[in-house]
N, CA and C atoms as a LAMMPS dump frame, in Angstrom:
ITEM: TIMESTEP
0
ITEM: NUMBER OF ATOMS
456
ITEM: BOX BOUNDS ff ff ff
-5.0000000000000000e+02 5.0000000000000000e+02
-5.0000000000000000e+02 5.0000000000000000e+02
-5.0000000000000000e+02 5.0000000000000000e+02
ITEM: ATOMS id mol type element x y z
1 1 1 N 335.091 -205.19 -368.872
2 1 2 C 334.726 -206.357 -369.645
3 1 3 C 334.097 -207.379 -368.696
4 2 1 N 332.691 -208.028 -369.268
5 2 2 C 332.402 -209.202 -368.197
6 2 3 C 333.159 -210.018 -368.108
7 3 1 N 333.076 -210.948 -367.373
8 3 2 C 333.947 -212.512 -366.74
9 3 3 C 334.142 -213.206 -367.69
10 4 1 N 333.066 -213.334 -368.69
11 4 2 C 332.925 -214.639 -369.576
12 4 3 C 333.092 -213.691 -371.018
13 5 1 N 333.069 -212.559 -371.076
14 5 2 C 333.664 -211.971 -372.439
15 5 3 C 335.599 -212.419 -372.121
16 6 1 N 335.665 -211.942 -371.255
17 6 2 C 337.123 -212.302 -370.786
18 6 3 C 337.867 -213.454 -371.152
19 7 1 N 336.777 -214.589 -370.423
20 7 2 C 337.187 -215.583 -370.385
21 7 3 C 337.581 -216.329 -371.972
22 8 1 N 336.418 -215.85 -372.695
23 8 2 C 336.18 -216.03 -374.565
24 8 3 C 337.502 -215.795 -374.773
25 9 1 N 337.956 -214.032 -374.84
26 9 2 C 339.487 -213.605 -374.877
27 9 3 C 340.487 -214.315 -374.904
28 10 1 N 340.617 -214.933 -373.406
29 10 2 C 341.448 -216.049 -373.133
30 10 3 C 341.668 -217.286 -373.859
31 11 1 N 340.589 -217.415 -374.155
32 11 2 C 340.502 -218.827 -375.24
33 11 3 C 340.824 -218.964 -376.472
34 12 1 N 340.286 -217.641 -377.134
35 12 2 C 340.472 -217.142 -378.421
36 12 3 C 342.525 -216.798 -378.277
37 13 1 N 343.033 -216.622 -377.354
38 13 2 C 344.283 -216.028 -377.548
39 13 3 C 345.019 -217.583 -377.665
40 14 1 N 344.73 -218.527 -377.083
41 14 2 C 344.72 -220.095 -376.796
42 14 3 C 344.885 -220.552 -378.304
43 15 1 N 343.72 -220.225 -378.765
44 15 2 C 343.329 -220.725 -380.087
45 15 3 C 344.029 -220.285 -380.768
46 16 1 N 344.393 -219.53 -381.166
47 16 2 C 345.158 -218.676 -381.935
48 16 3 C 347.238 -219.148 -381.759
49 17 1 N 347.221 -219.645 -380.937
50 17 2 C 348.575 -219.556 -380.422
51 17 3 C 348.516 -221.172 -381.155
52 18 1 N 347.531 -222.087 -380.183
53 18 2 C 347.549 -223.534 -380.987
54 18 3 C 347.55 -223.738 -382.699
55 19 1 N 346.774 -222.09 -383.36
56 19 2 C 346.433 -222.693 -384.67
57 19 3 C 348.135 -221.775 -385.405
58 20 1 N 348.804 -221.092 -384.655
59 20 2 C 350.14 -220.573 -385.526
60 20 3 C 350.598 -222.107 -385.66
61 21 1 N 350.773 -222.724 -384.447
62 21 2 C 351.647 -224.287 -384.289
63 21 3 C 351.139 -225.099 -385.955
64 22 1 N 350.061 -224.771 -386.339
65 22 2 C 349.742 -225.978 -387.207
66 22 3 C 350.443 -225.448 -388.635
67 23 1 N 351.263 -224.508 -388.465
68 23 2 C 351.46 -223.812 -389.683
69 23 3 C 352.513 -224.334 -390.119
70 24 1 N 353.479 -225.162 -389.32
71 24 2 C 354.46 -225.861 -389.06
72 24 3 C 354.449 -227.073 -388.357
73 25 1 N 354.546 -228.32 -389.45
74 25 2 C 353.759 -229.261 -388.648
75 25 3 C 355.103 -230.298 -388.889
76 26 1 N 355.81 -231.16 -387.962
77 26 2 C 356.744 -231.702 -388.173
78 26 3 C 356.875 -233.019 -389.344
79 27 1 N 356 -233.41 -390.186
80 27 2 C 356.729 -234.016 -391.765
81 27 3 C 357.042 -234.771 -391.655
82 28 1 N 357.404 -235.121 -392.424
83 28 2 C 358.675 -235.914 -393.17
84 28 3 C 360.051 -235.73 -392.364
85 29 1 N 360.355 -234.733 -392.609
86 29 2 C 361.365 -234.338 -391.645
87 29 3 C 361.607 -234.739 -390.218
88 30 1 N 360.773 -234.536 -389.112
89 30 2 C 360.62 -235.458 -388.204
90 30 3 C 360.503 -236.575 -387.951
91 31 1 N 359.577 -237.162 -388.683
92 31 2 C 359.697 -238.797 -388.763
93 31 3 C 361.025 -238.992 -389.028
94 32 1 N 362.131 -239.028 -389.796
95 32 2 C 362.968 -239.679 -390.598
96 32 3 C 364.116 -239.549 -388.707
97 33 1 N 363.674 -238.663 -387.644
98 33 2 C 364.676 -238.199 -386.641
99 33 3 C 365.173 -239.521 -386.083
100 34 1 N 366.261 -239.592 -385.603
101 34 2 C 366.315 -240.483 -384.677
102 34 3 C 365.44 -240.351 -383.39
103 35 1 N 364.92 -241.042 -382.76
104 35 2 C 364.434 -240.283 -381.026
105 35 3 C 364.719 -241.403 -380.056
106 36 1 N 364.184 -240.511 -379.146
107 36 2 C 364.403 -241.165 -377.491
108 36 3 C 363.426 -242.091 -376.995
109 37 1 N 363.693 -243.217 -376.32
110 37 2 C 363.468 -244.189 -376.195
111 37 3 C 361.826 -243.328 -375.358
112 38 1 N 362.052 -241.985 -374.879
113 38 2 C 361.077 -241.487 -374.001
114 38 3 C 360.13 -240.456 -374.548
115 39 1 N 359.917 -240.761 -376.063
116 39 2 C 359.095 -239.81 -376.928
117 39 3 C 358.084 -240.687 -376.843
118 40 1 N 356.792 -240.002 -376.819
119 40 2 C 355.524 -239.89 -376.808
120 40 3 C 355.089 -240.672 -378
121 41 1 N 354.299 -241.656 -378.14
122 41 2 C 353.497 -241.456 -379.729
123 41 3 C 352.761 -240.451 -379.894
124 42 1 N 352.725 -240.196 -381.166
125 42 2 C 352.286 -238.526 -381.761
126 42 3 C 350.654 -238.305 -381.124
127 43 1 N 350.211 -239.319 -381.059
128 43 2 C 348.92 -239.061 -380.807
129 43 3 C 348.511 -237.997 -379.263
130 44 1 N 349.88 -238.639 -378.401
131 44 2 C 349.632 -237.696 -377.002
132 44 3 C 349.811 -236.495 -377.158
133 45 1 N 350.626 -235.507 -378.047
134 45 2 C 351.095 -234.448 -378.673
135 45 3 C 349.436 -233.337 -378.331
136 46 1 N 348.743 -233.813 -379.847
137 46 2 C 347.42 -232.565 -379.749
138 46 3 C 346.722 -233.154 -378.175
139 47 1 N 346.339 -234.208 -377.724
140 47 2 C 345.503 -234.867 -376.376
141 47 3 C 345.915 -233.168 -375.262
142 48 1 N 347.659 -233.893 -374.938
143 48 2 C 348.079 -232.807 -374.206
144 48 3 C 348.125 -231.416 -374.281
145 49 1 N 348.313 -231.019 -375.437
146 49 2 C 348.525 -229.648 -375.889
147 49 3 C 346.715 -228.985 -375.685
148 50 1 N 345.881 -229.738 -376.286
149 50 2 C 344.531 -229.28 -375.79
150 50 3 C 344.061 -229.003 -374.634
151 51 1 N 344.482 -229.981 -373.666
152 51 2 C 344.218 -230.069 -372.384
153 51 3 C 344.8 -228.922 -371.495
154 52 1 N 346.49 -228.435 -371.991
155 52 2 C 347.294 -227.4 -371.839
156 52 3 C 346.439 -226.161 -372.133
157 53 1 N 346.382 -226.252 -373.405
158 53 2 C 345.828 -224.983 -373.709
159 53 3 C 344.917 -224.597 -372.899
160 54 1 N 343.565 -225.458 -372.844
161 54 2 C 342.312 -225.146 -372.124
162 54 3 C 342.471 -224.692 -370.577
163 55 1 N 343.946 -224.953 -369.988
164 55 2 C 343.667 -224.931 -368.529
165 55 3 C 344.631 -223.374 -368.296
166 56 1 N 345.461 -223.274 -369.301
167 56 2 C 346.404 -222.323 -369.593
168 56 3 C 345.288 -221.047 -369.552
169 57 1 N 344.576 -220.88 -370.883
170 57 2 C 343.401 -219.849 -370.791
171 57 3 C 342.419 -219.479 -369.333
172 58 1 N 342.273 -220.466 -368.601
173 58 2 C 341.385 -220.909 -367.55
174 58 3 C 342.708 -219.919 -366.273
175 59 1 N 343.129 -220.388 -366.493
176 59 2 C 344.482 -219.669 -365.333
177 59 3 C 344.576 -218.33 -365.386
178 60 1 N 345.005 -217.905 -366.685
179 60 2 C 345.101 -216.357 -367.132
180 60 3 C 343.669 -215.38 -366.605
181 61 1 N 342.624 -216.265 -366.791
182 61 2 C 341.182 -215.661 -366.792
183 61 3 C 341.3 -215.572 -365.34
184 62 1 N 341.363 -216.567 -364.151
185 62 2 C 341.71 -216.553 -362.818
186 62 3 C 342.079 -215.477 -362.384
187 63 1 N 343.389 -215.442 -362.923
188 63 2 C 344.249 -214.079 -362.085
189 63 3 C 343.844 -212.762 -362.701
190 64 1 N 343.265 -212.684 -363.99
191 64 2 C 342.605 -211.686 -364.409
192 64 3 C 341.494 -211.032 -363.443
193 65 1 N 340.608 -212.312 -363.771
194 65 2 C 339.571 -211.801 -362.536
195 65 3 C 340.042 -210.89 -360.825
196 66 1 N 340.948 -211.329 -360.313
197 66 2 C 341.499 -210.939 -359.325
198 66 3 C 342.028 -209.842 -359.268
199 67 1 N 343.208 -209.044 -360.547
200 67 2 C 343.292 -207.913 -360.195
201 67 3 C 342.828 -207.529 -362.076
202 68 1 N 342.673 -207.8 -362.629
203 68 2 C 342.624 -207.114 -364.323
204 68 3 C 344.076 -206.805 -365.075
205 69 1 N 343.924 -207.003 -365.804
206 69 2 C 345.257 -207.173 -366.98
207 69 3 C 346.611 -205.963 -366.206
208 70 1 N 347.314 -206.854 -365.742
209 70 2 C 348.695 -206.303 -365.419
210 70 3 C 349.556 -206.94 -365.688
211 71 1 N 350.895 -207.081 -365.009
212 71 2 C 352.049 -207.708 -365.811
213 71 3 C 352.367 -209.051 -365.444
214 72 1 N 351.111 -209.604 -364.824
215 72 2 C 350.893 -211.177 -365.19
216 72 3 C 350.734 -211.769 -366.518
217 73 1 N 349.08 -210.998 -367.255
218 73 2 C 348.668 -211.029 -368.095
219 73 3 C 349.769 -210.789 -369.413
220 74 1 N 350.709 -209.803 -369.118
221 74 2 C 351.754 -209.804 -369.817
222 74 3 C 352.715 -210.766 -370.15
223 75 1 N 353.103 -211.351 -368.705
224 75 2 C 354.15 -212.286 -368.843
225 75 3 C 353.227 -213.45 -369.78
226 76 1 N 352.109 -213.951 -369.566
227 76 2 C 351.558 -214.638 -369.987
228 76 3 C 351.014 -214.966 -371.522
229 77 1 N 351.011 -213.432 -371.933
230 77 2 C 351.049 -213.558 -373.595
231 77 3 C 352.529 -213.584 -374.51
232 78 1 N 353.536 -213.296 -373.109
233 78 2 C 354.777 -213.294 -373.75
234 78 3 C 355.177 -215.171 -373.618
235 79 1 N 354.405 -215.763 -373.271
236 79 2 C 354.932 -217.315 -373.271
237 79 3 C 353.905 -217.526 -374.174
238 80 1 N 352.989 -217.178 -374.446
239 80 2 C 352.333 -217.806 -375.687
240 80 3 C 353.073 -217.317 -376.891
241 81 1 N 353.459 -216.361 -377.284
242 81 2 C 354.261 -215.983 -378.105
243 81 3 C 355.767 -216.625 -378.013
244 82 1 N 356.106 -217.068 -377.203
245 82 2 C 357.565 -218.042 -377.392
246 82 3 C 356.822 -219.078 -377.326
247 83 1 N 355.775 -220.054 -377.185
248 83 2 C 355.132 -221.051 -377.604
249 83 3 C 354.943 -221.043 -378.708
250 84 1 N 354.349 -220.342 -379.683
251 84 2 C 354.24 -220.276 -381.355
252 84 3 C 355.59 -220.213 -381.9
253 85 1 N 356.356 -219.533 -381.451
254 85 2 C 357.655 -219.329 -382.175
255 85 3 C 358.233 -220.567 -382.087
256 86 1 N 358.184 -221.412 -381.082
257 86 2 C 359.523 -222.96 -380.839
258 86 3 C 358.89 -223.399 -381.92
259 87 1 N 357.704 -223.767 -382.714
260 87 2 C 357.268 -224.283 -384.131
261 87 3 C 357.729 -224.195 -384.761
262 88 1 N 358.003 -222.596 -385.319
263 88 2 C 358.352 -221.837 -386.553
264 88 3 C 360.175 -223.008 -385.982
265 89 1 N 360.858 -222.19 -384.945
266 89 2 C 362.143 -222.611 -384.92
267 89 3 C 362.318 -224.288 -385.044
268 90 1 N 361.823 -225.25 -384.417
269 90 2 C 362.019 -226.205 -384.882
270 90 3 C 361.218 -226.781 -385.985
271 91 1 N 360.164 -227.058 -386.185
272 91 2 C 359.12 -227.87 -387.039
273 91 3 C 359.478 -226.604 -388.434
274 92 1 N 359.625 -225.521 -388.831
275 92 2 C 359.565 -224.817 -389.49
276 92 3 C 361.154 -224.589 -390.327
277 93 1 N 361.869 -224.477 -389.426
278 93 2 C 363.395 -223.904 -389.758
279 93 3 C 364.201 -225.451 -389.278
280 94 1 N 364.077 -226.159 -388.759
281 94 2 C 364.661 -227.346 -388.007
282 94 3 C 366.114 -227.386 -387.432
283 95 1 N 365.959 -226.243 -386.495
284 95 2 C 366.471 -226.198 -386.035
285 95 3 C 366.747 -226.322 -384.46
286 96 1 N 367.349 -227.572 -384.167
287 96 2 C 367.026 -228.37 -382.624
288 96 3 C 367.882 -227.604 -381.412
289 97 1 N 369.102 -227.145 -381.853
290 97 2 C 369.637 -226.587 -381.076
291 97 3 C 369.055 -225.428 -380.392
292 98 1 N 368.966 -224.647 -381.39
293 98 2 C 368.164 -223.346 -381.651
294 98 3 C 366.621 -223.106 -380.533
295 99 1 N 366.168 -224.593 -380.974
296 99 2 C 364.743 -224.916 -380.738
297 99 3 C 364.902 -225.269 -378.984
298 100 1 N 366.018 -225.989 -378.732
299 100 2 C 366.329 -226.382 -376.888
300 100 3 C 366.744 -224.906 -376.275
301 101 1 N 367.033 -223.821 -376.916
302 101 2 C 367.186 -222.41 -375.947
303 101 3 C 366.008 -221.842 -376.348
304 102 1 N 365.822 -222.136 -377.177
305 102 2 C 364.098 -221.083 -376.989
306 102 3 C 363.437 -221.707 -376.145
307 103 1 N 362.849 -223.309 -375.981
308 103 2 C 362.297 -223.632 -375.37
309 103 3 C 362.945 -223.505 -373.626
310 104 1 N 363.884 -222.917 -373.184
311 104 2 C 364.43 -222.854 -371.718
312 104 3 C 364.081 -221.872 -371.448
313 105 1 N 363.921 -220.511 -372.617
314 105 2 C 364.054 -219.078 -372.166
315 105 3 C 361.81 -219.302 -371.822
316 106 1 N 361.413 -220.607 -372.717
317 106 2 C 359.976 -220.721 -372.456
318 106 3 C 359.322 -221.281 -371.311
319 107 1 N 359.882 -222.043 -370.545
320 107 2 C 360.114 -222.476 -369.601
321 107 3 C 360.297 -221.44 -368.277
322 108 1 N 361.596 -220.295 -368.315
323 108 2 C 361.354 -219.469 -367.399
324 108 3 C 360.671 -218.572 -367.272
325 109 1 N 359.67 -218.293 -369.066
326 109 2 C 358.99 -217.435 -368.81
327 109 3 C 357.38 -217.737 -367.805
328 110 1 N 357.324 -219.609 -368.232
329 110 2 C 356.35 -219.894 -368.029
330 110 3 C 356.627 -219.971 -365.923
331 111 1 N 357.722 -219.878 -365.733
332 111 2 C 357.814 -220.157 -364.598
333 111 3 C 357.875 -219.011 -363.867
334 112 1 N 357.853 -217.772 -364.411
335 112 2 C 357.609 -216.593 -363.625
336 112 3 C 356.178 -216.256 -364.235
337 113 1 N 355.217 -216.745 -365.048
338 113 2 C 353.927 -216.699 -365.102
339 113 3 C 353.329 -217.56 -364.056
340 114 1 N 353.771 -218.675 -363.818
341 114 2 C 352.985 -219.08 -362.788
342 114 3 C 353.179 -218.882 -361.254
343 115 1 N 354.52 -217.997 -361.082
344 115 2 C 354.47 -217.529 -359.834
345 115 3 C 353.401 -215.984 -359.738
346 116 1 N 353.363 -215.399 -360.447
347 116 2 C 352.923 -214.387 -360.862
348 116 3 C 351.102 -215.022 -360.613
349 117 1 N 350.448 -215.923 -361.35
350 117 2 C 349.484 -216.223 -360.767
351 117 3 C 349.6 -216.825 -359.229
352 118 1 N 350.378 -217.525 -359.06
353 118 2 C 350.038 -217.774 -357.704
354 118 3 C 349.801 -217.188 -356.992
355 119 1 N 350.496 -215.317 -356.981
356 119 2 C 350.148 -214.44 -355.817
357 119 3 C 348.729 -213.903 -356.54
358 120 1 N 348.116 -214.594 -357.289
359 120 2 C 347.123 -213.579 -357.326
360 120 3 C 345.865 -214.602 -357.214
361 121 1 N 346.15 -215.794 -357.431
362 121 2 C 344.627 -216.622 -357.584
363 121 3 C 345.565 -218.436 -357.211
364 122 1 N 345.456 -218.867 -356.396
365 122 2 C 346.152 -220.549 -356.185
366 122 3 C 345.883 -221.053 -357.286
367 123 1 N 344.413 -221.195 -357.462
368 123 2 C 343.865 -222.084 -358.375
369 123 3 C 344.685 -221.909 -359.539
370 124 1 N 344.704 -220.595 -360.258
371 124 2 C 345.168 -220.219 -361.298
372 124 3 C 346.765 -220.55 -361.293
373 125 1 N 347.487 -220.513 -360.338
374 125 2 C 349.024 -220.668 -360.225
375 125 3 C 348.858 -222.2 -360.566
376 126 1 N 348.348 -222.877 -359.672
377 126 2 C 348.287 -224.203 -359.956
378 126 3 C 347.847 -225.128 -361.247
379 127 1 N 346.997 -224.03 -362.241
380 127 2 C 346.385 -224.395 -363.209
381 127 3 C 347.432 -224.632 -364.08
382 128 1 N 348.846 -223.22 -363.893
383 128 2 C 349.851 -223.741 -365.005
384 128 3 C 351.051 -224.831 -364.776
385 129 1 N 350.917 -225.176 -363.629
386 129 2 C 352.045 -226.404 -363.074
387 129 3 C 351.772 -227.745 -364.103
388 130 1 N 350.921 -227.849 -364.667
389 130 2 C 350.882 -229.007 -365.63
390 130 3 C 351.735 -228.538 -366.959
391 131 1 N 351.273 -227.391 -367.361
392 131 2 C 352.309 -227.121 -368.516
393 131 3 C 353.886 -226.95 -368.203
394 132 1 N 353.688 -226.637 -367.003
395 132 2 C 355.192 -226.169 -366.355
396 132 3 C 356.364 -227.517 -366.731
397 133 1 N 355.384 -228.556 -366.184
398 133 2 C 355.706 -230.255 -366.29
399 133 3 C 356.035 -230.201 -367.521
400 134 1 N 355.263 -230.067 -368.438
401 134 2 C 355.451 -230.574 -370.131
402 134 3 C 356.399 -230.21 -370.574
403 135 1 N 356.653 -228.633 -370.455
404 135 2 C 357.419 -227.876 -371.26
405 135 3 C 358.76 -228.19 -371.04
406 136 1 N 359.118 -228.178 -369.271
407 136 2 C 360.086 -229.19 -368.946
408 136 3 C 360.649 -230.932 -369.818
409 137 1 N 359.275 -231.131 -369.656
410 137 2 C 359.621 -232.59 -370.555
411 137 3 C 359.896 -232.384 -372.488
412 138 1 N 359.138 -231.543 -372.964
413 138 2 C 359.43 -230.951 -374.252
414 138 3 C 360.962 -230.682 -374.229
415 139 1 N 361.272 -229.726 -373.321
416 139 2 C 362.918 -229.32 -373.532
417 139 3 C 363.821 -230.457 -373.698
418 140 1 N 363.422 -231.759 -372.81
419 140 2 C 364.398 -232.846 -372.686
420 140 3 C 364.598 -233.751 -373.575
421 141 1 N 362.952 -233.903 -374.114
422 141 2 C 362.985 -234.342 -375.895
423 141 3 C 363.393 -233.428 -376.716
424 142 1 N 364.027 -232.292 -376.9
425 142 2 C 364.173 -231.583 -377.364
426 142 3 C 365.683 -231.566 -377.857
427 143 1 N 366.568 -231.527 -376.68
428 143 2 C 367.869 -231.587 -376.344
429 143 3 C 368.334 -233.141 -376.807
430 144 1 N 367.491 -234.36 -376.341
431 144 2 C 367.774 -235.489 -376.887
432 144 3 C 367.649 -235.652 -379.094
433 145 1 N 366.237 -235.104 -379.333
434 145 2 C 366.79 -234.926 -380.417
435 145 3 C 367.456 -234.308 -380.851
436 146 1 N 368.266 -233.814 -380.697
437 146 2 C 369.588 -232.353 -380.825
438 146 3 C 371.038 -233.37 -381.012
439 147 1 N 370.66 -234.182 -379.962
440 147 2 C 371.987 -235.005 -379.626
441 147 3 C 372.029 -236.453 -380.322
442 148 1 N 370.821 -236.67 -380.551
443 148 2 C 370.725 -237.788 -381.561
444 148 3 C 371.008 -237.494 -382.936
445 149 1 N 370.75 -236.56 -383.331
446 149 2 C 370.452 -236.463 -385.076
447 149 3 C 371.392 -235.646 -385.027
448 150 1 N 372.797 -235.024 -384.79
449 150 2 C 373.828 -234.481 -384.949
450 150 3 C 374.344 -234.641 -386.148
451 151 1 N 375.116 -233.791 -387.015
452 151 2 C 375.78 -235.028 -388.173
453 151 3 C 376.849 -235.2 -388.103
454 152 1 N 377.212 -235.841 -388.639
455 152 2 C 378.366 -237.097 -388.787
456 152 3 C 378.167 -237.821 -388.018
């Protein structure tokens, strides 16, 4: 496959992962949450997640280029696939608890994807350390709404 059919691939798998998220979009239901003094206004939400996405695809294509689809590329569609799913589990099913262990088990996946690029391309290892950041920060809003909106 050329570089830039590849690279399309990459984007298109991006796209696809961002457009499951919209299938489940947090509502009514979310608004009404209590939250943390350290939540985002909604607007930074798609800003970041675009910016994620685009550099996420850009990374994968990196280490691709370097050796061709092995079990980088793997680990890497297996965190986009626990990326679509934390939707369905929280925004979809609302379930926060639920939603703070998926997002940890997403987190280590993303964190043995980006060691996994690092031995194969810097640039590309380094490309996912920004999501690495987020997803980290997602979990913590995550866990805070868990602990806020408890009942009773």
């Amino acid at each position: 496959m050329r570089a830039w059919a590849a690279l399309i691939v990459f984007l298109l798998l991006v796209t696809l992962t961002a457009a499951s998220g919209s299938f489940f979009q947090p509502g009514d239901w979310y608004a009404h949450l209590q939250k943390p003094a350290f939540t985002p206004p909604n607007l930074a939400f798609p800003i970041a997640w675009t910016l994620l996405y685009l550099s996420m695809a850009i990374a994968a294509w990196r280490a691709w280029l370097r050796r061709g689809f092995d079990g980088a590329q793997v680990l890497w569609l297996v965190q986009l696939a626990l990326n679509a799913l934390w939707s369905y589990v929280v925004f979809g099913r609302h379930l926060l608890a639920a939603g703070a262990v998926e997002i940890a088990v997403l987190w280590l996946v993303i964190l043995a994807t980006t060691v996994a690029f690092f031995r194969r391309d810097r640039v590309a290892g380094w490309l996912m350390v920004p999501y690495l950041a987020w997803v980290a920060f997602a979990f913590a809003l995550n866990v805070a709404l868990w602990r806020l909106n408890l009942p009773g």
